[in-house]
mmCIF file as gemmi writes it, N, C-alpha and C atoms, coordinates in Angstrom:
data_model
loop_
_atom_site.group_PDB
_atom_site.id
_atom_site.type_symbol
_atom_site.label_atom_id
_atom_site.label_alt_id
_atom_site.label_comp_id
_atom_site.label_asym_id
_atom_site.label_entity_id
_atom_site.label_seq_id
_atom_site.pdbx_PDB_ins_code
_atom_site.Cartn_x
_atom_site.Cartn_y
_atom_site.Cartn_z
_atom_site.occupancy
_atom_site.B_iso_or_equiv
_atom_site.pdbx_formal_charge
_atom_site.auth_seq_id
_atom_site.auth_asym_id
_atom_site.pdbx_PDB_model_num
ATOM 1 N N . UNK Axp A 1 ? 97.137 65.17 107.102 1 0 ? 1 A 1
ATOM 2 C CA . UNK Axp A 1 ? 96.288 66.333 106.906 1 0 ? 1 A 1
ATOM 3 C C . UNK Axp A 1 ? 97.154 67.567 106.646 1 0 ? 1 A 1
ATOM 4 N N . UNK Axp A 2 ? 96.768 68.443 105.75 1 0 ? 2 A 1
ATOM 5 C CA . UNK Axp A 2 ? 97.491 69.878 105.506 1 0 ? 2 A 1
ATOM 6 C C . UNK Axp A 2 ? 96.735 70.722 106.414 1 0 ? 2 A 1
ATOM 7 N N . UNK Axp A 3 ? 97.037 71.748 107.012 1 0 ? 3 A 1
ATOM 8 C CA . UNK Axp A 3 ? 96.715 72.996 107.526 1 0 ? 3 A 1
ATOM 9 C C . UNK Axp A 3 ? 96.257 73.908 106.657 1 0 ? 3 A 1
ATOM 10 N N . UNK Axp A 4 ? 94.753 74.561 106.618 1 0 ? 4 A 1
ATOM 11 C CA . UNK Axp A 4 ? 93.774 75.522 105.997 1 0 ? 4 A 1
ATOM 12 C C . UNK Axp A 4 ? 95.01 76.788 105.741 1 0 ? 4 A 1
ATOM 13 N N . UNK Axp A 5 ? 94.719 77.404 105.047 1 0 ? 5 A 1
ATOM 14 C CA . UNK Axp A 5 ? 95.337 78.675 104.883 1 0 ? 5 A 1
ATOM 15 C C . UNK Axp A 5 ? 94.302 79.861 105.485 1 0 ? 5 A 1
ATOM 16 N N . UNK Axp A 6 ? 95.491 80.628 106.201 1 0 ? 6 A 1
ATOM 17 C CA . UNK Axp A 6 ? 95.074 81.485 106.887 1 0 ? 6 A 1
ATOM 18 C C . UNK Axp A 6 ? 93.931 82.818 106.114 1 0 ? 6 A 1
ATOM 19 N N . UNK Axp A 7 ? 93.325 83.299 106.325 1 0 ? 7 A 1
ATOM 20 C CA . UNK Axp A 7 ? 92.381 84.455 105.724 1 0 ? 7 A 1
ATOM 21 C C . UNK Axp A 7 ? 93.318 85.631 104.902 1 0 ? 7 A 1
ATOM 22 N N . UNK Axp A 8 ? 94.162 85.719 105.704 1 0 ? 8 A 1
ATOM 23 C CA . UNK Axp A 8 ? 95.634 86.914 105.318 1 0 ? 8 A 1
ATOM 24 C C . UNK Axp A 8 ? 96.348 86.037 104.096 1 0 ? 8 A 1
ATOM 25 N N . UNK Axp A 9 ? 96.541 84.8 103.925 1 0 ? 9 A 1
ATOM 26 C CA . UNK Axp A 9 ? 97.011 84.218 102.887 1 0 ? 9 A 1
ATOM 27 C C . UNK Axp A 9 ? 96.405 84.208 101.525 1 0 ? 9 A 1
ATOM 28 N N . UNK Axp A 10 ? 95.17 84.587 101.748 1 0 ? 10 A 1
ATOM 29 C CA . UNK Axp A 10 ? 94.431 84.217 99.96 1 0 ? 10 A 1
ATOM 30 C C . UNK Axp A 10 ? 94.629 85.653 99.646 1 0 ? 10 A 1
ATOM 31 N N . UNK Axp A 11 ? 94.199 85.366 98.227 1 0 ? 11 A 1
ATOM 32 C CA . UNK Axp A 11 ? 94.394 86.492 97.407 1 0 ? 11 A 1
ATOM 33 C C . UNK Axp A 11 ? 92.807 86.55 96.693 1 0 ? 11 A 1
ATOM 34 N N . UNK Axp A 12 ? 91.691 87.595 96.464 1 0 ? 12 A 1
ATOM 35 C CA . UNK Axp A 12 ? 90.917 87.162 95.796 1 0 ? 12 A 1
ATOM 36 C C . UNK Axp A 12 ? 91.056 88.026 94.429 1 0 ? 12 A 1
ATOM 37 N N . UNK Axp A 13 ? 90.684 87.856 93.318 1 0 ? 13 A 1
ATOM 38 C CA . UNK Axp A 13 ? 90.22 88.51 92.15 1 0 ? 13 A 1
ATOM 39 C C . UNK Axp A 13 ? 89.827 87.615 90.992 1 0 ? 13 A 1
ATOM 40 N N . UNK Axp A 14 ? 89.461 88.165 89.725 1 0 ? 14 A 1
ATOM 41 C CA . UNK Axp A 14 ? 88.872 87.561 88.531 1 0 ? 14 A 1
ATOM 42 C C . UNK Axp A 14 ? 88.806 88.785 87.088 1 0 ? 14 A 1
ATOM 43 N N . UNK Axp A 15 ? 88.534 88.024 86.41 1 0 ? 15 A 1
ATOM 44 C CA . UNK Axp A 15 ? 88.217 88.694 85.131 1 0 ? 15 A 1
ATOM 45 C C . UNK Axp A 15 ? 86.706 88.982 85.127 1 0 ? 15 A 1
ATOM 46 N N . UNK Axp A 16 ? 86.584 90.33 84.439 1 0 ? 16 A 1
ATOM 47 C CA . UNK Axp A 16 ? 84.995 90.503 83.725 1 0 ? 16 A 1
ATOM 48 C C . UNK Axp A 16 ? 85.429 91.17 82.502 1 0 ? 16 A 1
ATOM 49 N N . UNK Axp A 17 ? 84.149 91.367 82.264 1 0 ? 17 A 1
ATOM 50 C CA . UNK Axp A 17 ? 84.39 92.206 80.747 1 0 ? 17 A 1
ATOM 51 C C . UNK Axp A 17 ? 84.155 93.984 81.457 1 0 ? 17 A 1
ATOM 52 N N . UNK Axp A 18 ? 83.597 94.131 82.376 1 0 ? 18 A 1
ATOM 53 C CA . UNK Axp A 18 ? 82.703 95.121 83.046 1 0 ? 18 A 1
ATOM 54 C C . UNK Axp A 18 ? 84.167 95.977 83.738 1 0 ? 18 A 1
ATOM 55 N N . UNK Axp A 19 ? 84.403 97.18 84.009 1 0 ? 19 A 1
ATOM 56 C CA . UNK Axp A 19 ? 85.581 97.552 84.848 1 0 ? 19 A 1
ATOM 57 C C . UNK Axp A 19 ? 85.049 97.699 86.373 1 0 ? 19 A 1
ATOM 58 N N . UNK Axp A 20 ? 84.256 97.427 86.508 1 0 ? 20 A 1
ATOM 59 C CA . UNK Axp A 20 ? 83.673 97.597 87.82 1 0 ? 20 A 1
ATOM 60 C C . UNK Axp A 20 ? 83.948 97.257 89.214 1 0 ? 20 A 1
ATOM 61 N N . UNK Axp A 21 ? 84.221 97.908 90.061 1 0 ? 21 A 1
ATOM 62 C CA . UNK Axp A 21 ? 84.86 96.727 91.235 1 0 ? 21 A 1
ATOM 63 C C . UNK Axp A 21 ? 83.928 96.3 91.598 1 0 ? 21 A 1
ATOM 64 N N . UNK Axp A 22 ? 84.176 95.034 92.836 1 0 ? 22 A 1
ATOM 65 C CA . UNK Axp A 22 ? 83.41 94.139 93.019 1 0 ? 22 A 1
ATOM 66 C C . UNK Axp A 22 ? 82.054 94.663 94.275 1 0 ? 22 A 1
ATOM 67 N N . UNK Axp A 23 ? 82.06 95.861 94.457 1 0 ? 23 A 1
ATOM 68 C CA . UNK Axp A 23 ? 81.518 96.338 95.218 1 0 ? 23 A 1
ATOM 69 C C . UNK Axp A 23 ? 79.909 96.984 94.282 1 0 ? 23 A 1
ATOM 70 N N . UNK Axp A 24 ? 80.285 97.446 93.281 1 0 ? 24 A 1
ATOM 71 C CA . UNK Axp A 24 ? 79.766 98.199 92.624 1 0 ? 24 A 1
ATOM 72 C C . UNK Axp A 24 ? 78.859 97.163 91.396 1 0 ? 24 A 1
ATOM 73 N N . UNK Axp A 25 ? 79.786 96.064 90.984 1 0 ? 25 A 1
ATOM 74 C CA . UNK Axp A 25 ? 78.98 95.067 89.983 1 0 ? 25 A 1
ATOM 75 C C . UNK Axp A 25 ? 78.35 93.762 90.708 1 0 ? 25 A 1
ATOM 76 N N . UNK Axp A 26 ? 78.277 93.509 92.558 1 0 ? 26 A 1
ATOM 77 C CA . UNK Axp A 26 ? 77.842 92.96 93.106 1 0 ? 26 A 1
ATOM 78 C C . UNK Axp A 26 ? 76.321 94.201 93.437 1 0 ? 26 A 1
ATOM 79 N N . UNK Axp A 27 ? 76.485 94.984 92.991 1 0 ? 27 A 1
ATOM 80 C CA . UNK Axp A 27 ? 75.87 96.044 93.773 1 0 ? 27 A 1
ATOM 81 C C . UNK Axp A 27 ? 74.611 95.899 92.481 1 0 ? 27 A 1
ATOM 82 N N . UNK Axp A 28 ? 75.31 95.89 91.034 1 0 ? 28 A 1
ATOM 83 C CA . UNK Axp A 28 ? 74.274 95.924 89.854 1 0 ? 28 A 1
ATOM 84 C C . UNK Axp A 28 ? 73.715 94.828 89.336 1 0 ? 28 A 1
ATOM 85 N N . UNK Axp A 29 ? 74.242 93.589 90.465 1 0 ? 29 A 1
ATOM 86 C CA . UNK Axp A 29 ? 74.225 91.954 89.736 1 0 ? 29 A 1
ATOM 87 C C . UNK Axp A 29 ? 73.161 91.71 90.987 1 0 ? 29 A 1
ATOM 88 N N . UNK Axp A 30 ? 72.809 92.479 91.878 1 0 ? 30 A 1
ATOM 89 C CA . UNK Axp A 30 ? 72.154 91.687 92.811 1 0 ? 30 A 1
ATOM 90 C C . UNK Axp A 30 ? 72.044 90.51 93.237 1 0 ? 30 A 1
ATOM 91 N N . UNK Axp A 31 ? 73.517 90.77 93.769 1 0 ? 31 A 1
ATOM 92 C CA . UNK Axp A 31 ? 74.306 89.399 94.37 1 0 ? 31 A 1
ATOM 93 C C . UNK Axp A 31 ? 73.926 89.39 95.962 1 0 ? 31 A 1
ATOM 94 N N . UNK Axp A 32 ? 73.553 90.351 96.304 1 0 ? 32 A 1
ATOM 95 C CA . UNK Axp A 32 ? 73.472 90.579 97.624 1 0 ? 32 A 1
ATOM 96 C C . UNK Axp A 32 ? 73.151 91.784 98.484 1 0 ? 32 A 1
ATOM 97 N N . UNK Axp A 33 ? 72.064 92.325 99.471 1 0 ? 33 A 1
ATOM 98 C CA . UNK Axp A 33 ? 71.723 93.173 99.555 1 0 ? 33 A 1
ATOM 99 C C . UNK Axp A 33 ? 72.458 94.287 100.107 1 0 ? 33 A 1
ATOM 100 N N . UNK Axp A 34 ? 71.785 95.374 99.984 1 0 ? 34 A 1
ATOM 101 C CA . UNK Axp A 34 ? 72.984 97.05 100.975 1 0 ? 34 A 1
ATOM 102 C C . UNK Axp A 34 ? 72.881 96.21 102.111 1 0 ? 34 A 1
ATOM 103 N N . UNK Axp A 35 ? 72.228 95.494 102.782 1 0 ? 35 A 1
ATOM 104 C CA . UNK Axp A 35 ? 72.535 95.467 104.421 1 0 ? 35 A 1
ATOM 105 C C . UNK Axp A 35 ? 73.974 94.811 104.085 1 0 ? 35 A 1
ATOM 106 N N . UNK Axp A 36 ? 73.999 93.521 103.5 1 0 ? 36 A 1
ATOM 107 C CA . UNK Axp A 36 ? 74.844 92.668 103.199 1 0 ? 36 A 1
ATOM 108 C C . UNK Axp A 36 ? 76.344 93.297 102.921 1 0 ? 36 A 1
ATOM 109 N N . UNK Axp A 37 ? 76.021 94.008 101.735 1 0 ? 37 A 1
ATOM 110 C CA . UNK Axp A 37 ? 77.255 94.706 101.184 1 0 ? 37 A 1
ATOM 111 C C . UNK Axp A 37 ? 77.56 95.927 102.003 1 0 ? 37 A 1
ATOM 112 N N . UNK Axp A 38 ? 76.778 96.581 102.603 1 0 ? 38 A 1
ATOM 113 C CA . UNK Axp A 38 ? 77.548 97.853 103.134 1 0 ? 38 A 1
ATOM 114 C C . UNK Axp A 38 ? 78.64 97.755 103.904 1 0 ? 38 A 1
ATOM 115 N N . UNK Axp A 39 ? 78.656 97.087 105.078 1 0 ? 39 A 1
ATOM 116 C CA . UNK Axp A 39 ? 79.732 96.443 106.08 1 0 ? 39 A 1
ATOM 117 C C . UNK Axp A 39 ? 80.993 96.514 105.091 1 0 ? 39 A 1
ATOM 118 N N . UNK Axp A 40 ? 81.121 95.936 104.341 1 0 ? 40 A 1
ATOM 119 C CA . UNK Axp A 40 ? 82.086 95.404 103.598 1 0 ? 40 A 1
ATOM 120 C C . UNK Axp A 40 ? 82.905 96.362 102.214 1 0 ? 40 A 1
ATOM 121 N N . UNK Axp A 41 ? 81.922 97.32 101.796 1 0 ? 41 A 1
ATOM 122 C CA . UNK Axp A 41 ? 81.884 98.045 100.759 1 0 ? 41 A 1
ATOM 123 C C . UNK Axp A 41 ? 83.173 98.72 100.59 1 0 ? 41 A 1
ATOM 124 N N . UNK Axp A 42 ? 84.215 98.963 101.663 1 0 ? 42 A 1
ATOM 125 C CA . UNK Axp A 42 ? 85.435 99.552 101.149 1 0 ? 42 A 1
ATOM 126 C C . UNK Axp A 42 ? 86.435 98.241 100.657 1 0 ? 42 A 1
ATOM 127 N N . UNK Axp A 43 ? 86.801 97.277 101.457 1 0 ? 43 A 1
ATOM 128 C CA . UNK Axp A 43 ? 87.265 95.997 100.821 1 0 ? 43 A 1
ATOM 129 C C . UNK Axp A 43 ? 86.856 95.509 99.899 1 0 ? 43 A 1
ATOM 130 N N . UNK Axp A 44 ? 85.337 95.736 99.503 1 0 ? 44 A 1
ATOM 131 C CA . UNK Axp A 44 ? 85.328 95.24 97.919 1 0 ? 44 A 1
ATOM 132 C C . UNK Axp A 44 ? 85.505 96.161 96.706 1 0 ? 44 A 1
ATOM 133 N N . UNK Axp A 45 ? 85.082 97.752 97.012 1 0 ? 45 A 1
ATOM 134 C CA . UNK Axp A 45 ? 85.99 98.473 96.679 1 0 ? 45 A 1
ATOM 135 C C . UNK Axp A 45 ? 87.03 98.499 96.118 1 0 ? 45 A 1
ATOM 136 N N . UNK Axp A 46 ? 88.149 98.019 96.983 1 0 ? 46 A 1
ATOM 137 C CA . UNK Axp A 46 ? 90.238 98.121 96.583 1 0 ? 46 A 1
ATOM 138 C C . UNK Axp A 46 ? 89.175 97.12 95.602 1 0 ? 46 A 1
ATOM 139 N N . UNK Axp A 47 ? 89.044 95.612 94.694 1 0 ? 47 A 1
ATOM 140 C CA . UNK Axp A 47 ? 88.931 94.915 94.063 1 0 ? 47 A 1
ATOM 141 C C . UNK Axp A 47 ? 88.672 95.162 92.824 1 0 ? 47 A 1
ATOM 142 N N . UNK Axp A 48 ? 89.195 95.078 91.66 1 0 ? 48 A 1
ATOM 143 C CA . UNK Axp A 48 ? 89.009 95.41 90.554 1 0 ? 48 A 1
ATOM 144 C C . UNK Axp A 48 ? 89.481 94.519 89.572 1 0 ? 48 A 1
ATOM 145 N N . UNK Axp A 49 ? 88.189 94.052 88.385 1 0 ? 49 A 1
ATOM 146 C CA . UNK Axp A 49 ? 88.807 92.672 88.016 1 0 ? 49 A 1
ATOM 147 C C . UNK Axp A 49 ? 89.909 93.193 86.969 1 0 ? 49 A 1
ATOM 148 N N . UNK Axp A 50 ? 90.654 92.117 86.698 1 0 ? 50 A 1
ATOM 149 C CA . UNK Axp A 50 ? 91.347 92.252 85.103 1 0 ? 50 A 1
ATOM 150 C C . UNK Axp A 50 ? 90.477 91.816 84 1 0 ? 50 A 1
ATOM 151 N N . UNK Axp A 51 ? 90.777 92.851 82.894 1 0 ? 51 A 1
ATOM 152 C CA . UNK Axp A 51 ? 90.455 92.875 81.592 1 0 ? 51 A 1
ATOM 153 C C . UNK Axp A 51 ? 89.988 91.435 81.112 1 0 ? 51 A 1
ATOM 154 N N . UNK Axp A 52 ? 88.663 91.101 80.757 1 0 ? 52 A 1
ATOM 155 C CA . UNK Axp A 52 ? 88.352 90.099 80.057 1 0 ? 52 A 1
ATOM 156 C C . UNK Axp A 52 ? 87.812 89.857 78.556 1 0 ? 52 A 1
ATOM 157 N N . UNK Axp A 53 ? 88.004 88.93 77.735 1 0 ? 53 A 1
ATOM 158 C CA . UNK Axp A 53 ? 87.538 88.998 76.393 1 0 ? 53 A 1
ATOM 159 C C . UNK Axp A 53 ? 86.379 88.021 76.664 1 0 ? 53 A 1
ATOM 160 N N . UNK Axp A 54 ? 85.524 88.444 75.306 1 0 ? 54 A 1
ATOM 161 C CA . UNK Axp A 54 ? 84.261 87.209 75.586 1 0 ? 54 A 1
ATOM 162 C C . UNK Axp A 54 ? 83.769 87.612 73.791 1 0 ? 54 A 1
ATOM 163 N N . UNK Axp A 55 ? 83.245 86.316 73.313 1 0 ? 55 A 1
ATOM 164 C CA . UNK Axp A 55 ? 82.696 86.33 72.02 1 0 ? 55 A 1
ATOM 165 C C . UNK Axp A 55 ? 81.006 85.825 71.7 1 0 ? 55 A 1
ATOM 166 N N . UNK Axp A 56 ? 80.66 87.023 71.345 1 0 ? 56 A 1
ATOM 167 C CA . UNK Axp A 56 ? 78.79 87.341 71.063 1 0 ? 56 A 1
ATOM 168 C C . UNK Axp A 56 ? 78.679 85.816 70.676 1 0 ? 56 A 1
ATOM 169 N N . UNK Axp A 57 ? 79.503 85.296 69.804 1 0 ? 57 A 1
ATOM 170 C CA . UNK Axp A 57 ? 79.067 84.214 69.18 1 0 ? 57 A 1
ATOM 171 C C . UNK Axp A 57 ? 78.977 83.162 70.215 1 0 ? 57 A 1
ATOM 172 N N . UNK Axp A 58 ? 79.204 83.021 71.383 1 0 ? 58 A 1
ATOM 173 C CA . UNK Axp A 58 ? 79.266 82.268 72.705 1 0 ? 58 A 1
ATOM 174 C C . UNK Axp A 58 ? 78.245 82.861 73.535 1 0 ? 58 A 1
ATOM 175 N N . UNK Axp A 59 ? 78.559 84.144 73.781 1 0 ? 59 A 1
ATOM 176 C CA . UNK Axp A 59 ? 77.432 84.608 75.376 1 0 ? 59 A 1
ATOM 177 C C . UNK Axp A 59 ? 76.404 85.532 74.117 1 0 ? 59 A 1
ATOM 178 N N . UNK Axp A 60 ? 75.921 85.263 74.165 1 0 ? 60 A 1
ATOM 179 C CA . UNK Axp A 60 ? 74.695 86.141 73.584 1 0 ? 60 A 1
ATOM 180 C C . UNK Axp A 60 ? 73.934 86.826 74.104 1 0 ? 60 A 1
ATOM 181 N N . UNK Axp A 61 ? 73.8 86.526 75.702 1 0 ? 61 A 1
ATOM 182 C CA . UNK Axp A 61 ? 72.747 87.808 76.115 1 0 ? 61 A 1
ATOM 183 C C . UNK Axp A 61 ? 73.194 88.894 77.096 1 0 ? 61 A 1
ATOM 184 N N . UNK Axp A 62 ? 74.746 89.117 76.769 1 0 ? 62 A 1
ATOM 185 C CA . UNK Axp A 62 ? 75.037 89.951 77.491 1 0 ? 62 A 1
ATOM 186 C C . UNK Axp A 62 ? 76.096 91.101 76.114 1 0 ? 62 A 1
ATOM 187 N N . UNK Axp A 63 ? 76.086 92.346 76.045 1 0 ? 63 A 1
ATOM 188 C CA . UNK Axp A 63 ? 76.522 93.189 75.59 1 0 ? 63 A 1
ATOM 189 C C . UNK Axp A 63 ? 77.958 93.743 76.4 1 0 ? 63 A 1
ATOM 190 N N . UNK Axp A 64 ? 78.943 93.872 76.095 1 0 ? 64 A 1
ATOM 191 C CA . UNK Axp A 64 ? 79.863 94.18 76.617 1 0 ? 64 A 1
ATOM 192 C C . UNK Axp A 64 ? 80.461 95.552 75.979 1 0 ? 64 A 1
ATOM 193 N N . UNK Axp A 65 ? 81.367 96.473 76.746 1 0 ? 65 A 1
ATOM 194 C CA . UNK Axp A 65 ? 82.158 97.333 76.282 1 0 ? 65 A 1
ATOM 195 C C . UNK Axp A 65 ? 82.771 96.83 75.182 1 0 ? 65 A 1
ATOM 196 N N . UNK Axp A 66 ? 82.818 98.271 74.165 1 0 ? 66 A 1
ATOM 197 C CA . UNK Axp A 66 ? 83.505 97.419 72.786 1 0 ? 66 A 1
ATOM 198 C C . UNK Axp A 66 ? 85.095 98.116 72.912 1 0 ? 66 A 1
């Protein structure tokens, strides 16, 4: 058996097309409610994804920054 990695060991982030941190586009994606997110809202905050590309000809129903 391996040993879990500790909470202090991960790293989280991702790409969007959106610059939004994850506080703010969980906030417009209704991922989860203010009770939910408030607690938490400065740690998701620091989070900010990296730059993503995406092509209309693939996602079609979403509009992105040009």
């Amino acid at each position: 058996m391996f040993p879990l990695a500790q909470l202090d060991d991960l790293v989280f982030g991702g790409w969007d097309i959106f610059p939004d941190d994850m506080y703010h586009a969980a906030t417009k994606a209704g991922v989860l409610s203010h009770t939910h997110l408030a607690p938490i809202r400065q740690e998701l905050e620091k989070i900010k994804p990296l730059p993503a590309v995406f092509d209309t000809a693939y996602v079609s129903r979403i509009t992105g920054p040009m």
